[in-house]
PLY file of the C-alpha trace (Angstrom):
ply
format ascii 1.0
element vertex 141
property float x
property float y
property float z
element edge 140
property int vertex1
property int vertex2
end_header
10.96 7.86 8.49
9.09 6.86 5.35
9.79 10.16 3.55
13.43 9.00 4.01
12.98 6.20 1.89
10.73 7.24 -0.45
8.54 11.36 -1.15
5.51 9.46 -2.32
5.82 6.43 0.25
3.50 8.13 2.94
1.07 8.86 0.19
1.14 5.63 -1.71
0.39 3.75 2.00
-2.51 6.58 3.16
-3.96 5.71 -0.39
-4.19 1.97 0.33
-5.60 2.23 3.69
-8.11 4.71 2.47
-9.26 1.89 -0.52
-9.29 -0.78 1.63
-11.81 1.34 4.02
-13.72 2.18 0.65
-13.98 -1.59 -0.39
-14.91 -2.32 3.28
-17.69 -0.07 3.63
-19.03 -1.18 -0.11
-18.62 -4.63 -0.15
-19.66 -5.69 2.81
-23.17 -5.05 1.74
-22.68 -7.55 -0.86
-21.52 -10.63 1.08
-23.17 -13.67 2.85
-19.68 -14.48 5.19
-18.56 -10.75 6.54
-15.88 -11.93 8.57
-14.46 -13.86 5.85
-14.56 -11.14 3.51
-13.03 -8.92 6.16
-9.82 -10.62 7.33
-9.64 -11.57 3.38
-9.28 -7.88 2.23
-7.42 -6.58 5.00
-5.19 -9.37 4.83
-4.56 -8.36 1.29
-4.60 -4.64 2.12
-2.02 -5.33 5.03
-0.21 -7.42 1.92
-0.57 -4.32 -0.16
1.55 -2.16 2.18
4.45 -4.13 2.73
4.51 -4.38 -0.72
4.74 -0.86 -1.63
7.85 -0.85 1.60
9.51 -3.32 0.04
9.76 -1.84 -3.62
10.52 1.45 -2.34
13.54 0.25 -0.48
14.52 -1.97 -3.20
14.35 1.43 -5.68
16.78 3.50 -3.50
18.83 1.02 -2.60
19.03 0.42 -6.88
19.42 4.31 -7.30
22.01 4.48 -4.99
23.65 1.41 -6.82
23.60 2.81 -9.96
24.96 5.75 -8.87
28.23 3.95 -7.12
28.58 2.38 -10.95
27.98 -1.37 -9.35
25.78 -3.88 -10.80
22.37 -4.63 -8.73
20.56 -7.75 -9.32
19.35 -7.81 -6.19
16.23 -5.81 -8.00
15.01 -8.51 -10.10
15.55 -11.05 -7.26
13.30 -8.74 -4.94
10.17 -8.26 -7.69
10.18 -12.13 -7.47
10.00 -12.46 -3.80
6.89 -9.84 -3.92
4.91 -11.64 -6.64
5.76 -15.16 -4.70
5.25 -13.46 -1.24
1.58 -12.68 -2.89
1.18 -16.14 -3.94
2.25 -18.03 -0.77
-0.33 -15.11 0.86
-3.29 -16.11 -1.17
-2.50 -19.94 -0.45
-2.07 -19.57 3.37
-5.53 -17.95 3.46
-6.99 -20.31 1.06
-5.49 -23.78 2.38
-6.55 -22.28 5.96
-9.67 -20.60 5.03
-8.49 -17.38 7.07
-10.58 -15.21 4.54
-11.87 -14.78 1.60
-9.83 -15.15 -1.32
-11.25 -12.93 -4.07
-11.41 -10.50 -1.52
-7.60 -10.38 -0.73
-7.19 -9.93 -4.00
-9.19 -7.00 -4.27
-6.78 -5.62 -1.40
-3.52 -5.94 -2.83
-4.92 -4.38 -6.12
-4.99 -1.54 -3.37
-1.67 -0.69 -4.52
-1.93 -0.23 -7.95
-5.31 2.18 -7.22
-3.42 3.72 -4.62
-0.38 3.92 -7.11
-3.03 5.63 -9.90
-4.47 7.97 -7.08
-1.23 9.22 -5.45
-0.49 12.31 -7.30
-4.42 13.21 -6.17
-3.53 11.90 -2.68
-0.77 14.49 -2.62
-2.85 17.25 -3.58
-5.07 16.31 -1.37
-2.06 16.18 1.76
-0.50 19.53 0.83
-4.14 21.02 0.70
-4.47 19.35 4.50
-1.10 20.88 5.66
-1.69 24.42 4.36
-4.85 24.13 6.19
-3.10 22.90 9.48
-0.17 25.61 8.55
-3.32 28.24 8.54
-4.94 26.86 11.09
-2.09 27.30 13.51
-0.95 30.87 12.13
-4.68 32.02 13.01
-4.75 30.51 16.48
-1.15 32.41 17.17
-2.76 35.45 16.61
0 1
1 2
2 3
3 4
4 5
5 6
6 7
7 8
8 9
9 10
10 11
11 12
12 13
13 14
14 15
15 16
16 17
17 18
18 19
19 20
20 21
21 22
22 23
23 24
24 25
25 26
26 27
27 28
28 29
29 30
30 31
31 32
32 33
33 34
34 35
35 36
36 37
37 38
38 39
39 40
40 41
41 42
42 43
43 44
44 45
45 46
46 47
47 48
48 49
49 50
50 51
51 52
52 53
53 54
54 55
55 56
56 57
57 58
58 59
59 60
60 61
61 62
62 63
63 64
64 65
65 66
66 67
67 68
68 69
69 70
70 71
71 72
72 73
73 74
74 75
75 76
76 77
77 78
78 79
79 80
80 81
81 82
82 83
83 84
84 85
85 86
86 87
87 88
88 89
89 90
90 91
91 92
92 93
93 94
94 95
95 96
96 97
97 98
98 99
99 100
100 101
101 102
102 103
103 104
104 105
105 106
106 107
107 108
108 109
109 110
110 111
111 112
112 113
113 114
114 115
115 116
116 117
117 118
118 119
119 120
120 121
121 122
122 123
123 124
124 125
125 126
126 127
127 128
128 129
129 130
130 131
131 132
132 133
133 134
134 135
135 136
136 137
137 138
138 139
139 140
């Protein structure tokens, strides 16, 4: 289903998951309060991924705008809602003390590494499926 919406969707949401279980593993060595740090970076990570849905909706539901030849300023109206949807986000966990802050932050900068990593993340998926693809051909035989 995510393919529908977007090639490099899939890819872009494997990425974040995989930084946010690389951040884990390394920063909770670093940390008094684990739990805090915890629920604050997968809260953000969590963040992250709905963020990445959201834009890649809004971009083919633009696309397919522009290519009926109607205006859509529903686009600008959307990249607001994500950067105030990250804002309420750190509050709620702040006011609340649900996590840690600095730590959620580090998870929603998942998507931009997972954005800067995605064209290795595909390499690294077609590699995986022409192993599976192999995999299965030799077992056939």
């Amino acid at each position: 289903m995510l393919r529908r919406i977007n090639q490099a969707l899939p890819e872009l949401l494997l990425g974040i998951v995989l930084y946010g279980f690389m951040i884990q593993i390394v920063g909770v060595w670093f940390v008094e309060d684990k739990v805090q740090y915890s629920v604050g970076l997968w809260a953000g990570i969590i963040l992250a991924m709905g963020l990445a849905v959201n834009m890649a909706v809004v971009i083919l539901d633009t696309v397919e705008a522009m290519a009926e030849k109607r205006s859509y300023r529903k686009a600008s109206l959307y990249a607001v809602l994500r950067y105030l949807a990250v804002v309420l986000g750190v509050i709620v966990v702040w006011y609340f003390e649900l996590g840690n802050v600095l730590a959620m932050f580090a998870g929603v900068m998942g998507l931009k590494v997972s954005a800067y990593l995605q064209p290795v993340t595909h390499k690294f998926m077609i590699a995986m499926q022409e192993k599976n693809a192999c995999s299965h051909e030799n077992k056939r035989r």
